[in-house]
C-alpha positions as CSV (number, residue, x, y, z in Angstrom):
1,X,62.8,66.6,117.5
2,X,59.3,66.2,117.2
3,X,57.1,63.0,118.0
4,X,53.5,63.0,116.5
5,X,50.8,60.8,118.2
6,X,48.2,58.4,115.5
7,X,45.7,61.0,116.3
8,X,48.2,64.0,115.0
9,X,49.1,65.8,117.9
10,X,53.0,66.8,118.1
11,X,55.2,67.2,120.5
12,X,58.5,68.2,121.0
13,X,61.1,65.5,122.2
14,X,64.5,67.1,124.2
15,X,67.1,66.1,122.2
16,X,69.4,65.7,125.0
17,X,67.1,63.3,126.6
18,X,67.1,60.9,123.9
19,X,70.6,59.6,124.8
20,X,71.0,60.7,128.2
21,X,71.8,57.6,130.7
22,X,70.0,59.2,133.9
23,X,66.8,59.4,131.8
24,X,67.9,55.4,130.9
25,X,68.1,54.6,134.3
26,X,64.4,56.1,135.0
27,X,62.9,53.6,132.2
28,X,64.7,50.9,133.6
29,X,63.4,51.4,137.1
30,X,59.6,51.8,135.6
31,X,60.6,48.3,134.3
32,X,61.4,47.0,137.9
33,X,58.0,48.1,138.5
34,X,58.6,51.7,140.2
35,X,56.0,53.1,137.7
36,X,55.8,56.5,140.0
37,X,59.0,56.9,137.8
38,X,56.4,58.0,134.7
39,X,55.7,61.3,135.8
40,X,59.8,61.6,136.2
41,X,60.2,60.0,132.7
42,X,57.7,62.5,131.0
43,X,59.2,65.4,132.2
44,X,62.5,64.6,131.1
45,X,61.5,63.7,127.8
46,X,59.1,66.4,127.2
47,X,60.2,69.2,129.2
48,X,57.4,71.2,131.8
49,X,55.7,72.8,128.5
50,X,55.6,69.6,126.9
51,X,53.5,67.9,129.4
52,X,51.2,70.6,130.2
53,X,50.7,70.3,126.6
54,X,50.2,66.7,126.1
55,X,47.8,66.5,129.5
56,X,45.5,69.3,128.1
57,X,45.5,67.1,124.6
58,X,44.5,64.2,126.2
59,X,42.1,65.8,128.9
60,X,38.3,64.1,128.8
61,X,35.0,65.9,129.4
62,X,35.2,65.7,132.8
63,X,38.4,67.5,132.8
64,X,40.5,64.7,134.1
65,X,43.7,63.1,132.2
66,X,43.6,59.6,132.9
67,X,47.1,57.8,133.5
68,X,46.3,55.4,130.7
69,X,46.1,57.5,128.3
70,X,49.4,59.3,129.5
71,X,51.1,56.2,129.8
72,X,49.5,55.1,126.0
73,X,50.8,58.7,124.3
74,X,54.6,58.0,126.1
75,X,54.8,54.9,125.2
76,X,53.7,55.8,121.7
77,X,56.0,59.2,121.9
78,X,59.1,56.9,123.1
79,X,58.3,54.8,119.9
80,X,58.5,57.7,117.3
81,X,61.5,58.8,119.0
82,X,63.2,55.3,118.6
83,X,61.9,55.7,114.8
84,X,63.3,59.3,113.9
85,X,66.8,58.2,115.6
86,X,67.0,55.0,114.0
């Protein structure tokens, strides 16, 4: 499945992940405030090659990927995924 950020860049989205209860279980801990748990969230979602994607998308100037705008493209790339399975 494929997720596509306001800006246009796509991404593909594991199927498996999408209604897998481990990955579940690492959104709810981010919600108990173990945020750490994002980096383990991404992964899962995107897969190794997704995320190397997504950070060099998202990459400034300065060649840093700042975790707010990781955090803003997952959150955005859980939306879409919600959308398409809905």
């Amino acid at each position: 499945m494929k997720a596509k950020l306001n800006d246009g860049f796509e991404v593909e989205i594991l199927d498996s992940t999408v209604d897998d209860w481990e990955f579940l279980e690492v959104l709810s801990s981010i919600d108990e405030g173990e945020t750490g748990q994002i980096v383990k969230a991404a992964k899962m979602l995107l897969g190794e090659d997704g995320v190397k994607s997504l950070k060099e998308h998202l990459r400034d100037e300065n060649g840093r990927v700042k975790s707010t705008a990781m955090v803003d493209a997952l959150s955005e790339i859980m939306s879409s995924a919600s959308e398409s399975k809905n």
